[in-house]
Every structure is written in C-alpha cells, then in structure tokens.
CHARMM internal coordinates of N, CA and C (Angstrom, degrees):
IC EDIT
DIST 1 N 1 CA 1.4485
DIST 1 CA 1 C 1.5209
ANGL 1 N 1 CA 1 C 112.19
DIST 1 C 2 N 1.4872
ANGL 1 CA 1 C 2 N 133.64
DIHE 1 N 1 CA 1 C 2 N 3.59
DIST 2 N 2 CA 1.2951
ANGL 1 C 2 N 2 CA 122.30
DIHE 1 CA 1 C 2 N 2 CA -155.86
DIST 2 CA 2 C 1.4347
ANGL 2 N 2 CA 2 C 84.89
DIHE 1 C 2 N 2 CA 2 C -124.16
DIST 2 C 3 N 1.6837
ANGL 2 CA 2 C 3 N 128.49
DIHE 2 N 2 CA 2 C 3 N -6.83
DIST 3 N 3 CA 1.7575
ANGL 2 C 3 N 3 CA 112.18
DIHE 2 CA 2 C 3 N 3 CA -171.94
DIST 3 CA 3 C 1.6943
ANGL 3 N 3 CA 3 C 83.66
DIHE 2 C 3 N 3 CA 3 C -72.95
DIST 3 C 4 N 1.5743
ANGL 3 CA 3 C 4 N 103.67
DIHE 3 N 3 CA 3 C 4 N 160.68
DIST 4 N 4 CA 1.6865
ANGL 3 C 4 N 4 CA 124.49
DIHE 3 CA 3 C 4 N 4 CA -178.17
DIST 4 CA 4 C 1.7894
ANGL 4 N 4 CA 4 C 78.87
DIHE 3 C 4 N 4 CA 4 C -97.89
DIST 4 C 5 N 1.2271
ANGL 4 CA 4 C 5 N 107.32
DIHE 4 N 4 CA 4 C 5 N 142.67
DIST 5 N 5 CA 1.7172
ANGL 4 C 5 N 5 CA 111.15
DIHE 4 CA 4 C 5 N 5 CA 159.33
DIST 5 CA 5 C 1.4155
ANGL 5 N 5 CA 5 C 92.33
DIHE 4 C 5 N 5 CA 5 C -114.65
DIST 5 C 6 N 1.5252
ANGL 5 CA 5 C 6 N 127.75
DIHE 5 N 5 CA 5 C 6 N 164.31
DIST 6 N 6 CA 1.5003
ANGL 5 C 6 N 6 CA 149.85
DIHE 5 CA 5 C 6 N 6 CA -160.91
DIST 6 CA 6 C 1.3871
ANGL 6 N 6 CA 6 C 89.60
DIHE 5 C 6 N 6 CA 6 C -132.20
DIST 6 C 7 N 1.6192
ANGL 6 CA 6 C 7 N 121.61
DIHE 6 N 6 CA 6 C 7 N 117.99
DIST 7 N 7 CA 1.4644
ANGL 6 C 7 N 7 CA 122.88
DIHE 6 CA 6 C 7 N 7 CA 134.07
DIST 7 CA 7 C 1.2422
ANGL 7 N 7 CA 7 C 136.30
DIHE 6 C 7 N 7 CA 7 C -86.76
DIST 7 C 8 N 1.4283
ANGL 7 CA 7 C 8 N 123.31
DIHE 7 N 7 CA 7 C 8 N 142.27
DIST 8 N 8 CA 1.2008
ANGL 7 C 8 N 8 CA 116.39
DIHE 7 CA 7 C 8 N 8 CA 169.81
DIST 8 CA 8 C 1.8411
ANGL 8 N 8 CA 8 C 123.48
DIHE 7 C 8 N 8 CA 8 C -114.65
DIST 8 C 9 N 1.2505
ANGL 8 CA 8 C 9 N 127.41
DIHE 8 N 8 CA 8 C 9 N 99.07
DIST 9 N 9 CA 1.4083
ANGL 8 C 9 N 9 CA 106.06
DIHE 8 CA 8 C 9 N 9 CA -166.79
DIST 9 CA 9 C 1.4125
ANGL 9 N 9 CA 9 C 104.78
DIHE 8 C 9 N 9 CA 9 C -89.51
DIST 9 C 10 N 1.1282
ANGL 9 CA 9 C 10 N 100.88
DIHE 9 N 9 CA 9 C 10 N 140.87
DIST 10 N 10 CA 1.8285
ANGL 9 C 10 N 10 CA 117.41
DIHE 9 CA 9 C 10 N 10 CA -170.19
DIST 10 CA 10 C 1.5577
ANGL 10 N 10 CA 10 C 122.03
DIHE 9 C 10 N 10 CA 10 C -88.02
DIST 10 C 11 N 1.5657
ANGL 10 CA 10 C 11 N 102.58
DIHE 10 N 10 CA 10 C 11 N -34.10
DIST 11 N 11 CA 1.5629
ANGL 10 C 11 N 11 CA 130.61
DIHE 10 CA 10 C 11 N 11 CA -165.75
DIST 11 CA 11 C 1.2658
ANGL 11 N 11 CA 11 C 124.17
DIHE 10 C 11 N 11 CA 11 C -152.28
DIST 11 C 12 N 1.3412
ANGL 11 CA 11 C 12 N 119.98
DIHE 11 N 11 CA 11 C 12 N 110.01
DIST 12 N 12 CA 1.2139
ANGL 11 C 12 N 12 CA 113.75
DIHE 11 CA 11 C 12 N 12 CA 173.99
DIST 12 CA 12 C 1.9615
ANGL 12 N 12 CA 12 C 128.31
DIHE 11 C 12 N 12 CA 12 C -121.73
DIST 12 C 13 N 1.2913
ANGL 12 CA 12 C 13 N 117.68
DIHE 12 N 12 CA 12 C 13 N 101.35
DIST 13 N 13 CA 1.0781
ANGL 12 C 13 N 13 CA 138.25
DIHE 12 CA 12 C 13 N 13 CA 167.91
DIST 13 CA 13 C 1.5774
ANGL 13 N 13 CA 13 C 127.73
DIHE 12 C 13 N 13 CA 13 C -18.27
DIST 13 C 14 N 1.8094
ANGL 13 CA 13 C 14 N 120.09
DIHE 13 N 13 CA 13 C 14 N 56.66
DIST 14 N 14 CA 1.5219
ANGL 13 C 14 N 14 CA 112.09
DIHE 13 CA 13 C 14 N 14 CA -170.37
DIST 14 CA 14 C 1.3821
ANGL 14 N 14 CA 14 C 92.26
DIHE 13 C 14 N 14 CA 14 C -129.12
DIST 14 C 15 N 1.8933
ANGL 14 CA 14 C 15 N 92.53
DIHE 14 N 14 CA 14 C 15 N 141.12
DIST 15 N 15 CA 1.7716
ANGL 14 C 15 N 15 CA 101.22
DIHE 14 CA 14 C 15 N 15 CA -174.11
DIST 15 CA 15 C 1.4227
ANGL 15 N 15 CA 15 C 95.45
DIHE 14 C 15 N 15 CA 15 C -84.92
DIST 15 C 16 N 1.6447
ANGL 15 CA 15 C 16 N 111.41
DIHE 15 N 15 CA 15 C 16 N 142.97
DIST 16 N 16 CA 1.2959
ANGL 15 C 16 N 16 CA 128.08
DIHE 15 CA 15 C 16 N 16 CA 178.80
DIST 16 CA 16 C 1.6811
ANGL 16 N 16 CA 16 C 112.19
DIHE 15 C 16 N 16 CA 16 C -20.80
DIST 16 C 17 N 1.5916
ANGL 16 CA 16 C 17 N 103.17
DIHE 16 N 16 CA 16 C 17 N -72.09
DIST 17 N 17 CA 1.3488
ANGL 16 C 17 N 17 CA 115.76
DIHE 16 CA 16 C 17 N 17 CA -172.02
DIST 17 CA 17 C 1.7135
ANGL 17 N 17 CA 17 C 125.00
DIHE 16 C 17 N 17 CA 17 C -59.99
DIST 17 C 18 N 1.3601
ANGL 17 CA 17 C 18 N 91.80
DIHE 17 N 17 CA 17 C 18 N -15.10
DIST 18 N 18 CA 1.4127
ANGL 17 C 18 N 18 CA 104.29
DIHE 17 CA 17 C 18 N 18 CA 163.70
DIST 18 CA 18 C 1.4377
ANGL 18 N 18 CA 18 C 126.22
DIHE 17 C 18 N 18 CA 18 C -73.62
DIST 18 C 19 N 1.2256
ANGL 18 CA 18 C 19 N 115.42
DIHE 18 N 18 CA 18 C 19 N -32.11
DIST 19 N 19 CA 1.6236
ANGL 18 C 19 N 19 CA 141.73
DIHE 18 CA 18 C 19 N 19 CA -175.46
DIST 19 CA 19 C 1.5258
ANGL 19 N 19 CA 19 C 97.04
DIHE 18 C 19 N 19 CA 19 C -82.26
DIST 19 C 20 N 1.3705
ANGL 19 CA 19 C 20 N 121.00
DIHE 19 N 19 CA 19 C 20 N -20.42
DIST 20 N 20 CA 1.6488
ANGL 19 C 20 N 20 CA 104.40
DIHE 19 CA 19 C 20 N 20 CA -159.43
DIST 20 CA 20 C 1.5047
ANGL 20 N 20 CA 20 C 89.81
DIHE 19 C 20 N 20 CA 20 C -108.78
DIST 20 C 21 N 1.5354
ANGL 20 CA 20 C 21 N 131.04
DIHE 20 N 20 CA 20 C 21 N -9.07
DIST 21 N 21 CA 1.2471
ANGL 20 C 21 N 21 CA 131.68
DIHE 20 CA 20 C 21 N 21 CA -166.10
DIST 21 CA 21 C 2.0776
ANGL 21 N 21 CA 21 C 88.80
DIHE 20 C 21 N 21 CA 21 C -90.06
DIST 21 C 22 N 1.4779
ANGL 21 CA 21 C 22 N 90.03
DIHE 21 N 21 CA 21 C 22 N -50.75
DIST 22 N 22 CA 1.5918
ANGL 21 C 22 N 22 CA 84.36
DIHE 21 CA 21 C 22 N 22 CA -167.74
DIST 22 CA 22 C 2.1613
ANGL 22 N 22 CA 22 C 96.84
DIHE 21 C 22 N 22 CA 22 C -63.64
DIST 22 C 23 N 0.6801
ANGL 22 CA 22 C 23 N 95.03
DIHE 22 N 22 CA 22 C 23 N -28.13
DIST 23 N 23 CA 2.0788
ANGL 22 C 23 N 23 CA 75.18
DIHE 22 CA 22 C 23 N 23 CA 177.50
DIST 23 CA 23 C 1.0461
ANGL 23 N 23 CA 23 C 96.64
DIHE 22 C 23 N 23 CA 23 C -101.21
DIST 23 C 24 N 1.2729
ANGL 23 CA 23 C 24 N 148.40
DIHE 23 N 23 CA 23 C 24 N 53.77
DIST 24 N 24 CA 1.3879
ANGL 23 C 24 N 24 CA 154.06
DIHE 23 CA 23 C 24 N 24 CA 137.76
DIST 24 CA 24 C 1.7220
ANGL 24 N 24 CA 24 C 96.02
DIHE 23 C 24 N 24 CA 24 C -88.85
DIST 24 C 25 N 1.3012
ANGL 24 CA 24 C 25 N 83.94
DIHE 24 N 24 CA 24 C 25 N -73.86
DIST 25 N 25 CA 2.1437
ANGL 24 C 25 N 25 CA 100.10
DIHE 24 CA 24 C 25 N 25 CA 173.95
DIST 25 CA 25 C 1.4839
ANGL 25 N 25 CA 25 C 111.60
DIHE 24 C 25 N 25 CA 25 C -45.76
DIST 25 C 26 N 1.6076
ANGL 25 CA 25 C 26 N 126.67
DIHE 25 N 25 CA 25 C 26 N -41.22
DIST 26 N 26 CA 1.3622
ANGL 25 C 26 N 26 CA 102.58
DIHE 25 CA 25 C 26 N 26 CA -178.54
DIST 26 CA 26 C 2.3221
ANGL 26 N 26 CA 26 C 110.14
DIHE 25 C 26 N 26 CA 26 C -85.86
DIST 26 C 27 N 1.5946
ANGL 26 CA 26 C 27 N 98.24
DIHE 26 N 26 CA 26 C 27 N -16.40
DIST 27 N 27 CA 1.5392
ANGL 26 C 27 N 27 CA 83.97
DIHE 26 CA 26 C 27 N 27 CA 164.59
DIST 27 CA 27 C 1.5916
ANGL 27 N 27 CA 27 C 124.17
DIHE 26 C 27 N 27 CA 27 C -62.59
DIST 27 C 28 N 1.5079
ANGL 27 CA 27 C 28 N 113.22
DIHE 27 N 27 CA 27 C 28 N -50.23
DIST 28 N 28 CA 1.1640
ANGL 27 C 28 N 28 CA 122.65
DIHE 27 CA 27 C 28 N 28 CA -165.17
DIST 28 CA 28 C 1.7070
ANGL 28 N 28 CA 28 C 108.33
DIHE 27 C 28 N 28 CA 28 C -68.14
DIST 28 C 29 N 1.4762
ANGL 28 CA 28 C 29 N 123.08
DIHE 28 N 28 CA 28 C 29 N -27.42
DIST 29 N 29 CA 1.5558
ANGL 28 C 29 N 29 CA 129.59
DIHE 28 CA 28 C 29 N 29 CA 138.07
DIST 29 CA 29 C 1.3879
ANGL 29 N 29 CA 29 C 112.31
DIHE 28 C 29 N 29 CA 29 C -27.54
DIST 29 C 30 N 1.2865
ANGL 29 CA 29 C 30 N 129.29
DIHE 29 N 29 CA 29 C 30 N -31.76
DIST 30 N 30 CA 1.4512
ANGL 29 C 30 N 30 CA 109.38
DIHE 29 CA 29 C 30 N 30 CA -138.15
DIST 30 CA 30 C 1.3845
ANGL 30 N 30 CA 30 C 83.32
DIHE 29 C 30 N 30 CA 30 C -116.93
DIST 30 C 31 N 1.3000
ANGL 30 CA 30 C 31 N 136.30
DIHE 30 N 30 CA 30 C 31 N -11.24
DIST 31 N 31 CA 1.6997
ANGL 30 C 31 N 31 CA 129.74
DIHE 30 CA 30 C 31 N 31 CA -155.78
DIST 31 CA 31 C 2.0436
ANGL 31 N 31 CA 31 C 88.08
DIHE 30 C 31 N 31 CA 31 C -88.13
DIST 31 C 32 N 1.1726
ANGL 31 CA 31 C 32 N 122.86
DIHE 31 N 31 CA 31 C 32 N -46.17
DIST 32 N 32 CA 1.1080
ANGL 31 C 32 N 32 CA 121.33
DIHE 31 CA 31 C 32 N 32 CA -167.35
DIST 32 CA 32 C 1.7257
ANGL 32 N 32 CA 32 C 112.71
DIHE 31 C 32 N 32 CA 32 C -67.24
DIST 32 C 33 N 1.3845
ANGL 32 CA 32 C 33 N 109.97
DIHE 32 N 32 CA 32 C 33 N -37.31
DIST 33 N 33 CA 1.5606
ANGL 32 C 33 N 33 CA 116.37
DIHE 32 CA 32 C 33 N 33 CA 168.58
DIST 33 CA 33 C 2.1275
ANGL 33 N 33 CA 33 C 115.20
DIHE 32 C 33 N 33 CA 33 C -83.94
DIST 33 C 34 N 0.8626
ANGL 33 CA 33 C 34 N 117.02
DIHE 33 N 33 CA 33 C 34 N 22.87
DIST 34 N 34 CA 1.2937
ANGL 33 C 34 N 34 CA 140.89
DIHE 33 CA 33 C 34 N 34 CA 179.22
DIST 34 CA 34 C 1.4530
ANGL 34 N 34 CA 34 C 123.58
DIHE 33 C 34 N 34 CA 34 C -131.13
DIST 34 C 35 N 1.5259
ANGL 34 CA 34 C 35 N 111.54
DIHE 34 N 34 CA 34 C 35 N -12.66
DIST 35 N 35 CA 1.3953
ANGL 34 C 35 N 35 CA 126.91
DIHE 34 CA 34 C 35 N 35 CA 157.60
DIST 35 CA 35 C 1.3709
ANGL 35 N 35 CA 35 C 102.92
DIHE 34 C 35 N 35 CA 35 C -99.16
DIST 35 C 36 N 0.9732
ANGL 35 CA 35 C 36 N 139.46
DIHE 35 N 35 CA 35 C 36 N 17.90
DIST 36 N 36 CA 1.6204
ANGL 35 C 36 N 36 CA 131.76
DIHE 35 CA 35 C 36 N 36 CA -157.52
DIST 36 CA 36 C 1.1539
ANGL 36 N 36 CA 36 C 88.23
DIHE 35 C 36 N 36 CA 36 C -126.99
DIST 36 C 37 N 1.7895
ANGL 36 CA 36 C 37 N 118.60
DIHE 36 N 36 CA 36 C 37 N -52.02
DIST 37 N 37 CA 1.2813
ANGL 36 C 37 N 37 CA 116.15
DIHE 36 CA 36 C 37 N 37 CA -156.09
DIST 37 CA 37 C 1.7102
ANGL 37 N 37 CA 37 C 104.66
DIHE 36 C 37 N 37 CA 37 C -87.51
DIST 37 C 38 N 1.1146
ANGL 37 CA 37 C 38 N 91.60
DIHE 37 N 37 CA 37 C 38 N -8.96
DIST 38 N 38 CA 1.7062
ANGL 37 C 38 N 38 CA 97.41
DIHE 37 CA 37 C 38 N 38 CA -178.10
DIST 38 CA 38 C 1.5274
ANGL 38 N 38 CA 38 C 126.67
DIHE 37 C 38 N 38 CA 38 C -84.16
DIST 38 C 39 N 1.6795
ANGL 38 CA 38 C 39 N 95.06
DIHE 38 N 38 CA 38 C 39 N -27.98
DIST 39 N 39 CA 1.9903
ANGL 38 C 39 N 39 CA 123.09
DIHE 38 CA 38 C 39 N 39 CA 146.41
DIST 39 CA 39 C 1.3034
ANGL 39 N 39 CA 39 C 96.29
DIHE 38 C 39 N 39 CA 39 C -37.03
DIST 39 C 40 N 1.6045
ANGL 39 CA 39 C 40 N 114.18
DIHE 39 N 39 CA 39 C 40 N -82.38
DIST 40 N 40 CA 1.5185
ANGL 39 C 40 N 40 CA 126.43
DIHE 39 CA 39 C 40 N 40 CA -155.60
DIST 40 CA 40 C 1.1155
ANGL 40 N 40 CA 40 C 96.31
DIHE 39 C 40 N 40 CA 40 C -45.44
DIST 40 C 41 N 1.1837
ANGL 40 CA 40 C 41 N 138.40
DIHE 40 N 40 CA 40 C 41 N -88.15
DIST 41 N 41 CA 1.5818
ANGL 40 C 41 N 41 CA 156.02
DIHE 40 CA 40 C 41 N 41 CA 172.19
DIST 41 CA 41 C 1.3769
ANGL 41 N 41 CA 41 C 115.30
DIHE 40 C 41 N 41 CA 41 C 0.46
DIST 41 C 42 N 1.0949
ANGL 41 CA 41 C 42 N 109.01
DIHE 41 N 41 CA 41 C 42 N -70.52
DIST 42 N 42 CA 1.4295
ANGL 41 C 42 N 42 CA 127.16
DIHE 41 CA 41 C 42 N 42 CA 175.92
DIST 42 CA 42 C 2.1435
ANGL 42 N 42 CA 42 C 104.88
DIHE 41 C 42 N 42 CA 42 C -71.31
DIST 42 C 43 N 0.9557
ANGL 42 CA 42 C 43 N 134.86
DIHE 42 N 42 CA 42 C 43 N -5.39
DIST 43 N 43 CA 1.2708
ANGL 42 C 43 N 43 CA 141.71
DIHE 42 CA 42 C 43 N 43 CA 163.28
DIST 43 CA 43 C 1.4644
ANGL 43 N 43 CA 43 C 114.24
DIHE 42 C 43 N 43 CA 43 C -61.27
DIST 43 C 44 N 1.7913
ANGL 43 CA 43 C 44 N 92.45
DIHE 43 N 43 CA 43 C 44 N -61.18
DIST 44 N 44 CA 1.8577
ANGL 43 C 44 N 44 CA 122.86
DIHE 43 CA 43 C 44 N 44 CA -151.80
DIST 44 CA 44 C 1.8720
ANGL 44 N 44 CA 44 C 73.85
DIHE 43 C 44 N 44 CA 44 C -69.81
DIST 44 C 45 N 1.2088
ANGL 44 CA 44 C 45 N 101.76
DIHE 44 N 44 CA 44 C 45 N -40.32
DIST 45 N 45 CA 2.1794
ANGL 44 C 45 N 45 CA 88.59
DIHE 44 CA 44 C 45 N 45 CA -145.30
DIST 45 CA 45 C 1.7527
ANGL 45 N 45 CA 45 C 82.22
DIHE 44 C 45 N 45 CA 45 C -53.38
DIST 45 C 46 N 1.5085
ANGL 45 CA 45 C 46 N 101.74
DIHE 45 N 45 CA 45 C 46 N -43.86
DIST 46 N 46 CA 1.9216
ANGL 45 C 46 N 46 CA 94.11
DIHE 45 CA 45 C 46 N 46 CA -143.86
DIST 46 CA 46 C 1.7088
ANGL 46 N 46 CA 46 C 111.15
DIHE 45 C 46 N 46 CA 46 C -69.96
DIST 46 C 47 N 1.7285
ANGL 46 CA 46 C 47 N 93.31
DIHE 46 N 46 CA 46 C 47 N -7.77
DIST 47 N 47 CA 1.6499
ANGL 46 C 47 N 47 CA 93.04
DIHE 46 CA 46 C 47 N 47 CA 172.04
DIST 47 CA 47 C 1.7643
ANGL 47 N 47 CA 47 C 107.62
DIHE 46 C 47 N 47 CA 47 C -80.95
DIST 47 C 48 N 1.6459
ANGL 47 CA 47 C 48 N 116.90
DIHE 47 N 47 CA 47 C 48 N -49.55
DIST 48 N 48 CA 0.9381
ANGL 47 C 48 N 48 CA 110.95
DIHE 47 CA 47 C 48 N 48 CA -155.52
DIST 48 CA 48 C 1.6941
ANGL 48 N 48 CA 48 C 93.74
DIHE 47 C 48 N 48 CA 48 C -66.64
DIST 48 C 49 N 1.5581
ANGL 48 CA 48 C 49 N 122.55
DIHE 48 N 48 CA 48 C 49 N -11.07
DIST 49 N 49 CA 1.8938
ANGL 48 C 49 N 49 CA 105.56
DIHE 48 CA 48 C 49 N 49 CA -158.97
DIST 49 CA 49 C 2.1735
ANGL 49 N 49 CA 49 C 85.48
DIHE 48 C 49 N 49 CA 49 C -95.12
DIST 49 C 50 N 1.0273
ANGL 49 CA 49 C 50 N 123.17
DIHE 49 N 49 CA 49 C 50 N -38.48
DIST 50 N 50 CA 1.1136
ANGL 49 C 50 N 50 CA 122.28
DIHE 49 CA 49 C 50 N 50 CA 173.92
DIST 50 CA 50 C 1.7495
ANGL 50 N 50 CA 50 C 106.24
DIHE 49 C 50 N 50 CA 50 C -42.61
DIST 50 C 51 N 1.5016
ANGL 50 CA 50 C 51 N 110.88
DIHE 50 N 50 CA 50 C 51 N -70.56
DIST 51 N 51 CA 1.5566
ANGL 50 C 51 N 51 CA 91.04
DIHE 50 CA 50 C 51 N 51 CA 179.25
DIST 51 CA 51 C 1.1379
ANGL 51 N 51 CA 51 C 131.44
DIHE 50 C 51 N 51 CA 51 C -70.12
DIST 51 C 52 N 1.5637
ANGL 51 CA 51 C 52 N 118.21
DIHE 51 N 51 CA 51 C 52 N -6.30
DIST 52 N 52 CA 1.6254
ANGL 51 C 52 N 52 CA 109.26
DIHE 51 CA 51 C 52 N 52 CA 157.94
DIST 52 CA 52 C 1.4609
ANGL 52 N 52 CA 52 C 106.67
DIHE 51 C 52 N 52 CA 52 C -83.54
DIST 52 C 53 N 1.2361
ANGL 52 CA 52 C 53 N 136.46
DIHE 52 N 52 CA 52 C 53 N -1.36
DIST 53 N 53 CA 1.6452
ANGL 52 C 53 N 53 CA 95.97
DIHE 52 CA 52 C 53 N 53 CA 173.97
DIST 53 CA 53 C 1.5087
ANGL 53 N 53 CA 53 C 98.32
DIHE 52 C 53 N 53 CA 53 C -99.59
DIST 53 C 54 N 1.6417
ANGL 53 CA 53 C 54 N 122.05
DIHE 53 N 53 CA 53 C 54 N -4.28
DIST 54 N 54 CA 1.2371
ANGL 53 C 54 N 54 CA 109.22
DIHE 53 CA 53 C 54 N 54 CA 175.31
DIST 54 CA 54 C 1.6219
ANGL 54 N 54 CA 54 C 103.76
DIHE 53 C 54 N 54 CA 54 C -72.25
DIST 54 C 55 N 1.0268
ANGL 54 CA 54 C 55 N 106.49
DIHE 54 N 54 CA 54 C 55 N -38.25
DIST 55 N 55 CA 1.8348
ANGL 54 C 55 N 55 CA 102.19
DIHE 54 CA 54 C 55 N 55 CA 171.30
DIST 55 CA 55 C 1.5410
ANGL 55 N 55 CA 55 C 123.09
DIHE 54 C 55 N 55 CA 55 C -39.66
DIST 55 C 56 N 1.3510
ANGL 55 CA 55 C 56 N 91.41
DIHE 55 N 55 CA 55 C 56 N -52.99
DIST 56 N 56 CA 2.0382
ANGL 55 C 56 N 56 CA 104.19
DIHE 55 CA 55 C 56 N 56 CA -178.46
DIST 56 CA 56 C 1.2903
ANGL 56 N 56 CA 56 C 96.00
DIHE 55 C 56 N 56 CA 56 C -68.49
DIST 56 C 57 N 1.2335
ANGL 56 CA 56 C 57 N 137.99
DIHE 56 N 56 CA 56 C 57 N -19.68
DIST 57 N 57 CA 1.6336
ANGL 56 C 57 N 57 CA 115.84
DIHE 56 CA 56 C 57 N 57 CA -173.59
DIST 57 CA 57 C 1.1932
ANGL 57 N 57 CA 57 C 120.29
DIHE 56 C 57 N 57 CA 57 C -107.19
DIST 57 C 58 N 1.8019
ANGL 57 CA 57 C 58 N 110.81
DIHE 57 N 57 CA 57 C 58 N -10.47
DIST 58 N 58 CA 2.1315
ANGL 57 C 58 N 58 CA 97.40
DIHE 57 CA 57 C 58 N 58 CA 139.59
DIST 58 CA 58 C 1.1379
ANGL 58 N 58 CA 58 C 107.00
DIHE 57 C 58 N 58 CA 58 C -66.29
END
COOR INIT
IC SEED 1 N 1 CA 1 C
IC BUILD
C-alpha cells in the first residue's frame, strides 16, 4: 500500500456543448469575485491617495 503509482490521462471524452456550458459557469463565477476585487482596489487607492494628500498639506 505505500508504492506511489503515477497516472497519466491521455484523452478525455467532453461533448462540445458541454464544455461551453461549463465556461459559461466558470465566467459568470468570475463577474461576482471581480466586483469584489474591484471594491478592494478602489478602497486601498482612496486610503493610500487620502494619506498622501494629507502629507502635501503639512
């Protein structure tokens, strides 16, 4: 039970329309974590531009 065996898969069997449904599902995943990160983003800038203009105005 302790030898590691190695697979290799060579071929894998997916009908077109099946393939275009699953990257339909992983775009439409991605719009909600791309508004999130675009929150964050837009957070970090307005802290980091806030303490530079508090800098420029000593």
């Amino acid at each position: 039970m302790s030898e590691k065996q190695q697979v290799v898969v060579t071929d894998i069997q997916i009908p077109f329309l099946s393939m275009v449904a699953l990257m339909v599902k992983g775009v439409l995943a991605s719009i909600p974590a791309m508004i999130i990160v675009t929150i964050l983003g837009a957070l970090f800038m307005a802290v980091i531009g806030s303490m530079n203009m508090g800098m420029m105005m000593n």
